[in-house]
C-alpha positions in Angstrom: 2.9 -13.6 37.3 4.9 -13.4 34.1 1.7 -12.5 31.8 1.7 -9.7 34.4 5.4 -8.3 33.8 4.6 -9.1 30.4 1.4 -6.8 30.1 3.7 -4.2 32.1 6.8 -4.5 29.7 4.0 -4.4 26.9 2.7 -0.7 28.3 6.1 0.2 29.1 7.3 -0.1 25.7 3.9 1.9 24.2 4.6 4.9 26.3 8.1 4.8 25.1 7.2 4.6 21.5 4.3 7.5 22.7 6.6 10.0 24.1 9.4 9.1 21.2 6.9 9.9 19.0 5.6 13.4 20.7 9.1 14.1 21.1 10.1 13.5 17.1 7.2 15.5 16.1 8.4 18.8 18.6 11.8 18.5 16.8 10.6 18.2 13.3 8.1 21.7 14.7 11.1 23.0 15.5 13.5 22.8 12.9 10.9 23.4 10.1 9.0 26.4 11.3 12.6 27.6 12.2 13.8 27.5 8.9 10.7 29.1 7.2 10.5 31.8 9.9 14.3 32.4 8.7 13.5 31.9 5.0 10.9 34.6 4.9 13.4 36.9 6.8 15.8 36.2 4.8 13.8 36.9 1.5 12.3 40.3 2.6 16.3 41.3 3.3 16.8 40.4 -0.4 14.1 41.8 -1.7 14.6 44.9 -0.1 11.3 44.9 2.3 11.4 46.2 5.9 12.5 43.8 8.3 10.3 44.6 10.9 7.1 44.8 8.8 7.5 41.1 7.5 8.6 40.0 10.9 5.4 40.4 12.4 3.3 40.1 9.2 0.5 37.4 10.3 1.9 35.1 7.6 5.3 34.8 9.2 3.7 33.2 12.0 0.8 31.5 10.9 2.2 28.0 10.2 4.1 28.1 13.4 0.9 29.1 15.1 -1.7 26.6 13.9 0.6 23.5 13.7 1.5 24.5 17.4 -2.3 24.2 18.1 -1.9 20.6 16.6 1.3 19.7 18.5 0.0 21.2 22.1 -3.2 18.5 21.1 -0.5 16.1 20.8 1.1 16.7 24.3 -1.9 16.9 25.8 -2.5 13.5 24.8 1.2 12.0 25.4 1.2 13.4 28.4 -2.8 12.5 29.9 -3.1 16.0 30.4 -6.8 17.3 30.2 -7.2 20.6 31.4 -11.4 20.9 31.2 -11.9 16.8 32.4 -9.6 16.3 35.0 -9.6 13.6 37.3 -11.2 15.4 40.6 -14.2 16.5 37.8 -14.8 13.0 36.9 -15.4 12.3 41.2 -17.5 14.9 41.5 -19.8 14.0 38.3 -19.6 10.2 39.7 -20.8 11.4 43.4 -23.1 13.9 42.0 -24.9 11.3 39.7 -24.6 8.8 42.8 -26.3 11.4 45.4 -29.1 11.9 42.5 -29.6 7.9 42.2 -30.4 7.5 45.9 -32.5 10.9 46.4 -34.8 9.1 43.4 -34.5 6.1 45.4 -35.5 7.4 48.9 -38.8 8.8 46.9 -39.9 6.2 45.5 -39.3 4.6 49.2 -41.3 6.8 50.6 -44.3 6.9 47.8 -44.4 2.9 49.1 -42.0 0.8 47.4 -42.8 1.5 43.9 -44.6 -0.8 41.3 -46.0 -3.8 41.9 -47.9 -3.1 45.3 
């Protein structure tokens, strides 16, 4: 009984350091592509460039953009999210592959028992 509250504190304290972990990484996302989003808008102001064209200028938004691709892989596994294997796809793949099995079965059945005879 206590190796099994034991094992349980032990998983507890992995999905803890898990989510701290996804959780750290969103802030540092945040604050960093924050600051070069302002950075860049900043620098066109001083360098006399139309706010509006380096606003949505592909470069202003690229890092935010592809790290984002990284971090929403990173939720995705913190949070046992999996949008293309769920659960319900894994029991039909499980009774599909099962209803193959015993229609192979059921022919060789019928073909009289197989090898040996």
């Amino acid at each position: 009984m206590e190796e099994n509250n034991t094992n349980k504190i032990t998983k507890a304290k992995k999905r803890v350091k898990e989510l701290k972990g996804f959780y750290t990484h969103l802030t540092i996302y945040m604050v960093i592509n924050l600051f070069l989003i302002g950075a860049k808008l900043v620098g066109s102001h001083f360098y006399g460039t139309n706010f509006m064209g380096t606003f949505w200028h592909f470069s202003t938004f690229a890092t935010p953009f592809f790290w984002g691709i990284g971090l929403s892989f990173h939720a995705i596994k913190v949070f046992h999210m999996n949008p293309f294997f769920s659960k319900d796809w894994e029991q039909r793949q499980i009774q599909k592959y099962m209803e193959e099995d015993r229609k192979e079965a059921e022919k060789y059945k019928q073909m009289g028992g197989g090898y040996g005879k």
